[in-house]
mmCIF file of the C-alpha atoms, coordinates in Angstrom:
data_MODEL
# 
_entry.id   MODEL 
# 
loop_
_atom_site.group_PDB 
_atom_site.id 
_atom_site.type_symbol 
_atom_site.label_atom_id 
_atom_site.label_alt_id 
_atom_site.label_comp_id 
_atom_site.label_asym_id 
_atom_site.label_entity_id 
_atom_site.label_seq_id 
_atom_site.pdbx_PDB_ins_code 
_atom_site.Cartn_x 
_atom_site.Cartn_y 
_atom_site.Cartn_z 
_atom_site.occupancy 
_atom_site.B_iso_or_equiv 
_atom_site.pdbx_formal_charge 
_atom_site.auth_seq_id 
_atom_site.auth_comp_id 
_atom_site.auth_asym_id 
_atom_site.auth_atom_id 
_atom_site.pdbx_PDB_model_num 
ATOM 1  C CA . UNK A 1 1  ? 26.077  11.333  4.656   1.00 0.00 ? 1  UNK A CA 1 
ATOM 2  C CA . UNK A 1 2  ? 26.701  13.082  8.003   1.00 0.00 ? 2  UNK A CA 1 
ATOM 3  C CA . UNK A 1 3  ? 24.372  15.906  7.293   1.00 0.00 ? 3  UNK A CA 1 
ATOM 4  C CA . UNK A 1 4  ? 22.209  12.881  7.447   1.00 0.00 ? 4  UNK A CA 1 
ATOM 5  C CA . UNK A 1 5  ? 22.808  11.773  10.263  1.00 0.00 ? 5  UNK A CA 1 
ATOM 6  C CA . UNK A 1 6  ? 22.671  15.516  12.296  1.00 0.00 ? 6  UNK A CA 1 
ATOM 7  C CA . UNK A 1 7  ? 19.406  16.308  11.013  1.00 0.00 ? 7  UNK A CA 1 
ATOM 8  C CA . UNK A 1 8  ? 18.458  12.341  11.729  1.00 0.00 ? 8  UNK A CA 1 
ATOM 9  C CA . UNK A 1 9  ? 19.336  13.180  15.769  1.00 0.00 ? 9  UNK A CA 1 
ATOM 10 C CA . UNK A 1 10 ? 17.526  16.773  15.166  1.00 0.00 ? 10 UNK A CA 1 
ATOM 11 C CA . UNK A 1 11 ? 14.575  15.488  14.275  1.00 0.00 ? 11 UNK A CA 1 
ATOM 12 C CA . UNK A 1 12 ? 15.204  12.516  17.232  1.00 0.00 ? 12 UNK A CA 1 
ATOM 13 C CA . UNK A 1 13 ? 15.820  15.285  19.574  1.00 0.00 ? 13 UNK A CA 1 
ATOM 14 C CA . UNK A 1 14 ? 12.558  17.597  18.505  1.00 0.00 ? 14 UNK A CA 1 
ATOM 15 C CA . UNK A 1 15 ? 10.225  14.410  18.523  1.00 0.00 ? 15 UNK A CA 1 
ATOM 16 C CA . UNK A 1 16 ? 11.460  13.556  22.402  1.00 0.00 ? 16 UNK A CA 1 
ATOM 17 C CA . UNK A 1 17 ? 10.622  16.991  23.230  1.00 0.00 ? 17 UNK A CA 1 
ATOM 18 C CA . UNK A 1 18 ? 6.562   16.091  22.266  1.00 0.00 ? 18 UNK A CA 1 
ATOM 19 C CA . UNK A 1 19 ? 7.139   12.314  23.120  1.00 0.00 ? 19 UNK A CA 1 
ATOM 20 C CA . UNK A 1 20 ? 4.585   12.180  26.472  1.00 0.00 ? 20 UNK A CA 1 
ATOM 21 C CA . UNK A 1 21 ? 1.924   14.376  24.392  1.00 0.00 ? 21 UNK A CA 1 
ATOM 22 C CA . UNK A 1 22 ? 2.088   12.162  21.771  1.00 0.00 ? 22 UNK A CA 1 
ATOM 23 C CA . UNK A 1 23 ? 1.748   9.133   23.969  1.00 0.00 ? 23 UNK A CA 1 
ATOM 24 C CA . UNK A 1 24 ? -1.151  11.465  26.114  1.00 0.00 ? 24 UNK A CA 1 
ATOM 25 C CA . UNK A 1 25 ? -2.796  11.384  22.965  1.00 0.00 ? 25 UNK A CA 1 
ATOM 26 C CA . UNK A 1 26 ? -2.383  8.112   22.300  1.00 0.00 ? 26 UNK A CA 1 
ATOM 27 C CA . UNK A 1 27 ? -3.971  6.645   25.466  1.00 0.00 ? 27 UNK A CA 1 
ATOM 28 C CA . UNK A 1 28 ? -6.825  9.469   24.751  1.00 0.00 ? 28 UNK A CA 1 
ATOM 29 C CA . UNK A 1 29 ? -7.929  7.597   21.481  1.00 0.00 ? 29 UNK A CA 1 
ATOM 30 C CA . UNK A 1 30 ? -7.625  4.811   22.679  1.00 0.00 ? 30 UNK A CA 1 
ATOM 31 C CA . UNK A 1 31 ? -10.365 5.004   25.647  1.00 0.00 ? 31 UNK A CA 1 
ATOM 32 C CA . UNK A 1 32 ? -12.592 6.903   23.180  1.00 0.00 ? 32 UNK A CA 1 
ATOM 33 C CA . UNK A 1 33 ? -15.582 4.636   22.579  1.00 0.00 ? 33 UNK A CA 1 
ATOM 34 C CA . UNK A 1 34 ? -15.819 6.181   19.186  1.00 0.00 ? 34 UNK A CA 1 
ATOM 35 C CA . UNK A 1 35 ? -12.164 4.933   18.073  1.00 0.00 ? 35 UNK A CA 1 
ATOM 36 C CA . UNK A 1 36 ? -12.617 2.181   15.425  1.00 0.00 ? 36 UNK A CA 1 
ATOM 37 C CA . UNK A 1 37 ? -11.239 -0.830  16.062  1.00 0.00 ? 37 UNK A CA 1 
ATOM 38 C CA . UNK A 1 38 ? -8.575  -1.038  13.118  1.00 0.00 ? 38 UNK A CA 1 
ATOM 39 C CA . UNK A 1 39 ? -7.394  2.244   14.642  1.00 0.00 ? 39 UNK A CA 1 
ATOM 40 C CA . UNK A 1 40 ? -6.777  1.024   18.049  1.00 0.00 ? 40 UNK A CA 1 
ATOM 41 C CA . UNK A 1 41 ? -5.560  -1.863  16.687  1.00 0.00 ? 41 UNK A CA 1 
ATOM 42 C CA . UNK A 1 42 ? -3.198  0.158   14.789  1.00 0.00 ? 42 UNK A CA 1 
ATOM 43 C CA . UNK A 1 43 ? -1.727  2.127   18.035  1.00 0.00 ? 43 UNK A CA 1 
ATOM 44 C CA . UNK A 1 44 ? -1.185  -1.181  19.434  1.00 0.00 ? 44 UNK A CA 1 
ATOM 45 C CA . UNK A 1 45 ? 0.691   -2.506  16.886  1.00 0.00 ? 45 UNK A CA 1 
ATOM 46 C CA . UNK A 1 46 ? 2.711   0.798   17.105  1.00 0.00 ? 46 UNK A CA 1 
ATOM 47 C CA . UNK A 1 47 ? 3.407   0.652   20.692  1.00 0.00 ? 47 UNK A CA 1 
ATOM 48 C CA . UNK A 1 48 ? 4.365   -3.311  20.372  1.00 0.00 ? 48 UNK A CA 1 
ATOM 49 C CA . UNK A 1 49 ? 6.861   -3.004  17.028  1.00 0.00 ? 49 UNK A CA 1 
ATOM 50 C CA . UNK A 1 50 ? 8.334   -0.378  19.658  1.00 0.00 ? 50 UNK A CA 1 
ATOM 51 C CA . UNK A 1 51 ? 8.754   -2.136  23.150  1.00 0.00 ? 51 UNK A CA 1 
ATOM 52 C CA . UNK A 1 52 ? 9.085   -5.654  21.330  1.00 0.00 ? 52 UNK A CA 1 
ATOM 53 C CA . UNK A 1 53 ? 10.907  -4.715  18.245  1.00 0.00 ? 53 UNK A CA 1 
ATOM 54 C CA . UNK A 1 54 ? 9.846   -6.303  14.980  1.00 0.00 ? 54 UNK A CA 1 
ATOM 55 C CA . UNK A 1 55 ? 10.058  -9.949  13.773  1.00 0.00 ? 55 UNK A CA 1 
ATOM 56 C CA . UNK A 1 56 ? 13.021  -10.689 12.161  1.00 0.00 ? 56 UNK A CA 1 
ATOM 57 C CA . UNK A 1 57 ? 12.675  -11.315 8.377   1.00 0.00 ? 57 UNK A CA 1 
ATOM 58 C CA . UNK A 1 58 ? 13.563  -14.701 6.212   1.00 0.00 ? 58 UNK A CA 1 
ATOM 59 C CA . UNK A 1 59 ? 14.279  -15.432 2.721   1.00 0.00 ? 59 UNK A CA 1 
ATOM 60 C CA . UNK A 1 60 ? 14.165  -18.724 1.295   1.00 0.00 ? 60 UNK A CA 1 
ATOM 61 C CA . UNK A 1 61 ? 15.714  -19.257 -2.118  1.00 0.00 ? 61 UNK A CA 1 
ATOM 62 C CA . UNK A 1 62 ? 15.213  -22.624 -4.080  1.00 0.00 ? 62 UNK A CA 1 
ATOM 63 C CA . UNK A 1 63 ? 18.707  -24.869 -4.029  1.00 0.00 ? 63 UNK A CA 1 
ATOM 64 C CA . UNK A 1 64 ? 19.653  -23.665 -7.726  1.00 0.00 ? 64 UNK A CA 1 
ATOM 65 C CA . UNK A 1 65 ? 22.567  -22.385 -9.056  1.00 0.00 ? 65 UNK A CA 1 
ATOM 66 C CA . UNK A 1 66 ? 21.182  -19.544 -10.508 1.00 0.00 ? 66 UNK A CA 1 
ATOM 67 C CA . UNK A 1 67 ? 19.494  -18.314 -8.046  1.00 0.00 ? 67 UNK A CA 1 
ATOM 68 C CA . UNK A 1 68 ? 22.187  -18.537 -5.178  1.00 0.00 ? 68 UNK A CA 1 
ATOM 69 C CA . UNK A 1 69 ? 24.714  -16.476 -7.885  1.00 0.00 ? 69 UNK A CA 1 
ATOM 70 C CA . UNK A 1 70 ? 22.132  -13.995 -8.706  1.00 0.00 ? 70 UNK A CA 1 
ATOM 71 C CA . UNK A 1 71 ? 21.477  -13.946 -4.469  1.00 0.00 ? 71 UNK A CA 1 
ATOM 72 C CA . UNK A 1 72 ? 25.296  -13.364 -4.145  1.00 0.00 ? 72 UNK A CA 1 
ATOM 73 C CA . UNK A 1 73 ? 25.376  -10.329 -6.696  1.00 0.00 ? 73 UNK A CA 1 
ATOM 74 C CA . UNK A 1 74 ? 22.720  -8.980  -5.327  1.00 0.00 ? 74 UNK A CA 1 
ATOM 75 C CA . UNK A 1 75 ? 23.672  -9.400  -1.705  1.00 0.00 ? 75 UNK A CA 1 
ATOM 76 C CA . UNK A 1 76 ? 27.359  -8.273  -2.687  1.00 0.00 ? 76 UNK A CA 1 
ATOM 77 C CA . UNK A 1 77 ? 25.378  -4.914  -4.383  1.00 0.00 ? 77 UNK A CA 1 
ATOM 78 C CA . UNK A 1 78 ? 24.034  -4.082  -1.330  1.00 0.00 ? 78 UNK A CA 1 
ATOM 79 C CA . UNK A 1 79 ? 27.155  -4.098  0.723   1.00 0.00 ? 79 UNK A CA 1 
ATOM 80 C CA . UNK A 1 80 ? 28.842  -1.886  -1.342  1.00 0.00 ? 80 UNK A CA 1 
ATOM 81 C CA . UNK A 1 81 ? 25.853  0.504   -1.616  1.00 0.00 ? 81 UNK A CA 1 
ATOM 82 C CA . UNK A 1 82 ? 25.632  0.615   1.865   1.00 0.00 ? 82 UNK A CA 1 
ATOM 83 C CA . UNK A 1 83 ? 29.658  1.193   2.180   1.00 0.00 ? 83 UNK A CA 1 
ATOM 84 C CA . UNK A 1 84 ? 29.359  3.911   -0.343  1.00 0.00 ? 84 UNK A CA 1 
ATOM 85 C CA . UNK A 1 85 ? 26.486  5.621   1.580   1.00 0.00 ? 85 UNK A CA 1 
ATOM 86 C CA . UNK A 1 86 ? 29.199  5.342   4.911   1.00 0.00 ? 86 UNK A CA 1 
ATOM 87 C CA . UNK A 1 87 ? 31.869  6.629   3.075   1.00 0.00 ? 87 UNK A CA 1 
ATOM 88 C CA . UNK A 1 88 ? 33.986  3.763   2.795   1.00 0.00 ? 88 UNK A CA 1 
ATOM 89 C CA . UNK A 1 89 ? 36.561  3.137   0.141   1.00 0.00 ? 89 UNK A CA 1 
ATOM 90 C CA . UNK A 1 90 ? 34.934  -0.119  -1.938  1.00 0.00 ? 90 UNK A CA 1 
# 
């Protein structure tokens, strides 16, 4: 999981390197009068999810027994996934 991580921060490091070209670019497309809308739309939405961060997410599960166990198993799952993928003992 840590040669994750390193090439995660290489590839962080190599994309800073190009960062203002890419924004250059960016801006360029965006002032073209040829640009479709959906794709300027779509650099916007870009730019936003990065300087606003995205909405946080909700899930609504129905008051039933069931469902809440089946929620808990699943949500316990997860955890230990994710504490396996650290490297934790579980």
């Amino acid at each position: 999981m840590e040669r994750d991580f390193r090439v995660i921060e290489e590839i962080k490091t190599k994309l800073s390197g190009i960062a203002p070209e890419v924004l250059n670019d960016m801006m360029m497309v965006l002032q073209e009068e040829k640009t479709p809308p959906a794709a300027k739309v779509r650099i916007y939405e870009i730019v936003l999810d990065r300087l606003m961060g995205k909405p946080e997410a909700t899930i609504r599960l129905e008051d039933n027994t069931e469902d809440m166990e089946e929620a808990e198993r699943f949500v316990e799952m997860m955890a230990e996934e994710i504490r396996k993928e650290m490297g934790e003992e579980v």
